[in-house]
C-alpha atoms as one frame of an Amber mdcrd trajectory, in Angstrom:
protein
 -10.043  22.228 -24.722 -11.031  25.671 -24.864  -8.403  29.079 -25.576  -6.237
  29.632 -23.071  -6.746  32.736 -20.721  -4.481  34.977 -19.805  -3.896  35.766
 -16.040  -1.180  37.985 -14.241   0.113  38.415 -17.226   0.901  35.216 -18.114
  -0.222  33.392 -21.287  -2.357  31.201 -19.570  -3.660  30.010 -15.720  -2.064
  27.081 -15.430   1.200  28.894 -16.361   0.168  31.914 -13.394  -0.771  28.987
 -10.988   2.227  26.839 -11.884   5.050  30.141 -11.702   2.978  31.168  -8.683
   3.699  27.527  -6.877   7.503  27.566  -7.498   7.239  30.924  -5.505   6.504
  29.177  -2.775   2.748  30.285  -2.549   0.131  27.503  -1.435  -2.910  27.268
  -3.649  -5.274  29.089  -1.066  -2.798  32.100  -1.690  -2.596  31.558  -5.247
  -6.449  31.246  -5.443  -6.597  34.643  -3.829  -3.982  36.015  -6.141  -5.472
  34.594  -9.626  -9.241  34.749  -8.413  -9.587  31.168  -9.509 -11.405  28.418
  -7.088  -8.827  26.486  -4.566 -10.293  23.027  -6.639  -9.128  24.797  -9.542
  -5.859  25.482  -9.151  -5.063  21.881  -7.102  -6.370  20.756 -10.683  -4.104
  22.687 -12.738  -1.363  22.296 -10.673  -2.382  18.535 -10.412  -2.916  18.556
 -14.231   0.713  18.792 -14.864   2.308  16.742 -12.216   0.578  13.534 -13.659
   1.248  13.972 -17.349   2.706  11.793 -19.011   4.860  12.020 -21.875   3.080
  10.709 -24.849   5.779   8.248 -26.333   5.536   5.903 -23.191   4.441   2.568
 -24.133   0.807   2.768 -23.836  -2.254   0.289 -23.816  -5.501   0.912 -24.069
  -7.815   0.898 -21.292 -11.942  -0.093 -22.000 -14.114   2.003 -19.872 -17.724
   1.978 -19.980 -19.741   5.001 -21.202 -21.602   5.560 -18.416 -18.484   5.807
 -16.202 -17.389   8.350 -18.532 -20.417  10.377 -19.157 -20.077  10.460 -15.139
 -16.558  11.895 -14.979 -17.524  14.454 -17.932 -18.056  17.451 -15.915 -14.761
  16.733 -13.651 -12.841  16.875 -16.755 -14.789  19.996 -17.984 -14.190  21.825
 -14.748 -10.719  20.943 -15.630 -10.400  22.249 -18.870  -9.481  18.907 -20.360
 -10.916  15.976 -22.065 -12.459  12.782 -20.204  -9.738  10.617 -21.518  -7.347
  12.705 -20.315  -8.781  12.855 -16.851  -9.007   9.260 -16.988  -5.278   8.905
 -17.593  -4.883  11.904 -15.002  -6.761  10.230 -12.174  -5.179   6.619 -12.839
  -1.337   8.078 -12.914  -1.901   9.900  -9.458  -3.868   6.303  -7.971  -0.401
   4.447  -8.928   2.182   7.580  -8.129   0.512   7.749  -4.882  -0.268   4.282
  -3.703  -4.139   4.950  -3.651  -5.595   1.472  -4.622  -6.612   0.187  -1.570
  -7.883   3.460   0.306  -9.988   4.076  -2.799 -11.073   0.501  -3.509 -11.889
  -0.289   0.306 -12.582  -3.991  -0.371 -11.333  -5.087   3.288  -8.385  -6.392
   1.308  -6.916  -9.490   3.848  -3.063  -8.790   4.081  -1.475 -11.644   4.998
């Protein structure tokens, strides 16, 4: 992950976005305010609402390169790794219930 960057005089965007939301301010007016993309700030904002702490019990997950050489540049455009987006993306499928709208297999419920 690169340096962070300042903005509104904070040490770093996700800090500006992240003080900006407990304003009260929605991300289109935080976008405004910080000059960063609408995507970009759900991600930051996002970023932080699904991590983890590290000394949960983890297991390891096997994903195949090509998936991950896919997700690449949605982790770069998030300033984080491709693991990390992995682990990002699964934590907000469980938090939120996503499975099934995602997976759309015509799953029978019974």
């Amino acid at each position: 992950m690169g340096a962070a960057k300042p903005c509104l005089g904070y040490p770093s965007r996700t800090d500006a976005v992240l003080a900006l939301r407990a304003k009260g301010l929605t991300n289109n007016q935080i976008a405004l305010k910080t000059g960063i993309s609408v995507s970009s700030v759900a991600a930051l904002i996002s970023g932080k609402k699904y991590k983890r702490p590290a000394d949960l019990y983890q297991k390891t997950v096997r994903v195949d390169n090509d998936v991950l050489e896919a997700l690449r540049p949605f982790a770069a455009d998030r300033g984080i790794g491709v693991n990390q987006l992995c682990r990002n993306l699964l934590a907000a499928i469980a938090d939120d219930e996503l499975a099934d709208a995602i997976l759309d297999d015509a799953l029978e419920i019974a």
